[in-house]
C-alpha positions in Angstrom: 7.2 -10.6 2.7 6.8 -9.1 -0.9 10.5 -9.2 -2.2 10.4 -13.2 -2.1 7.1 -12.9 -3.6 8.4 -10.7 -6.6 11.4 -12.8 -6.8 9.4 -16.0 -7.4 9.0 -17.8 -10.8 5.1 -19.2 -9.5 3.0 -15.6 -11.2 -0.1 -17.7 -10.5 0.9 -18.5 -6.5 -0.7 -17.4 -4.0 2.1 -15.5 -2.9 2.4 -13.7 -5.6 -1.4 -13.2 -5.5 -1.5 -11.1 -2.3 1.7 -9.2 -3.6 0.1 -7.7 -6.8 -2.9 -7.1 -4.5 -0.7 -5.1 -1.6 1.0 -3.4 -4.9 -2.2 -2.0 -5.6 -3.7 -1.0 -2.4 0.1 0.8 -1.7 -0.7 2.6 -4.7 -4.1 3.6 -4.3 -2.9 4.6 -1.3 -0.2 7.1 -2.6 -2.6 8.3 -5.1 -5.1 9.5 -2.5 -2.9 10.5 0.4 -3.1 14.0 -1.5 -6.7 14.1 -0.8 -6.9 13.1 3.0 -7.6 15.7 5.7 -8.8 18.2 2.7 -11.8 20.2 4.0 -12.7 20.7 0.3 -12.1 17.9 -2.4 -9.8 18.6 -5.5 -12.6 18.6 -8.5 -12.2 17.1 -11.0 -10.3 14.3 -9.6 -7.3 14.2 -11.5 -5.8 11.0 -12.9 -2.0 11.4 -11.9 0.0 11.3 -8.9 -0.4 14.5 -6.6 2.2 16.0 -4.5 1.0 17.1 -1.0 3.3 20.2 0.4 4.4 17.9 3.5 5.0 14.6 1.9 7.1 12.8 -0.6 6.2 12.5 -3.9 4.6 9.0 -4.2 4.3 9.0 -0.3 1.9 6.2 1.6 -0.1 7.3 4.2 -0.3 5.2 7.8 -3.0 3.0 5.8 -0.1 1.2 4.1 2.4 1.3 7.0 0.2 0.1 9.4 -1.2 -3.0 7.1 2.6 -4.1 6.6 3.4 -3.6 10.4 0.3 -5.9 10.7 1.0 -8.8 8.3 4.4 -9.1 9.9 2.8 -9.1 13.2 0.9 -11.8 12.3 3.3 -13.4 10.0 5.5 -13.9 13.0 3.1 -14.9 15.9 2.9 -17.8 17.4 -0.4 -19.5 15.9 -1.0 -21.9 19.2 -1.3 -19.0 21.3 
């Protein structure tokens, strides 16, 4: 799904289109996977990367794993049933 997409010459595809949009939502993702489940938020919000005691540094939550599990899902289902 995205490595053809990042490989391609077409920047203005659509392709490559919803790959710098899953990009971003992976990394929003990583950036607030540090703040999930927390019964008090971190203030001030900061702007880098967080490490969460559990999780690897730059770790996606189930947001991200779950989306790509369903776009391949769909990406290989048969449309006529």
């Amino acid at each position: 799904m995205l490595p053809y997409a990042l490989k391609s010459k077409a920047n203005s595809s659509r392709q490559w289109a919803f790959a710098r949009a899953f990009i971003a939502y992976a990394a929003g993702d990583a950036f607030g996977v540090a703040h999930e489940f927390l019964t008090e938020p971190i203030k001030p919000i900061p702007i880098q990367l967080l490490a969460k005691s559990d999780w690897p540094f730059g770790g996606v939550s189930d947001d991200t794993l779950l989306s790509i599990l369903s776009i391949e899902a769909l990406a290989n289902s048969d449309s006529t049933n």
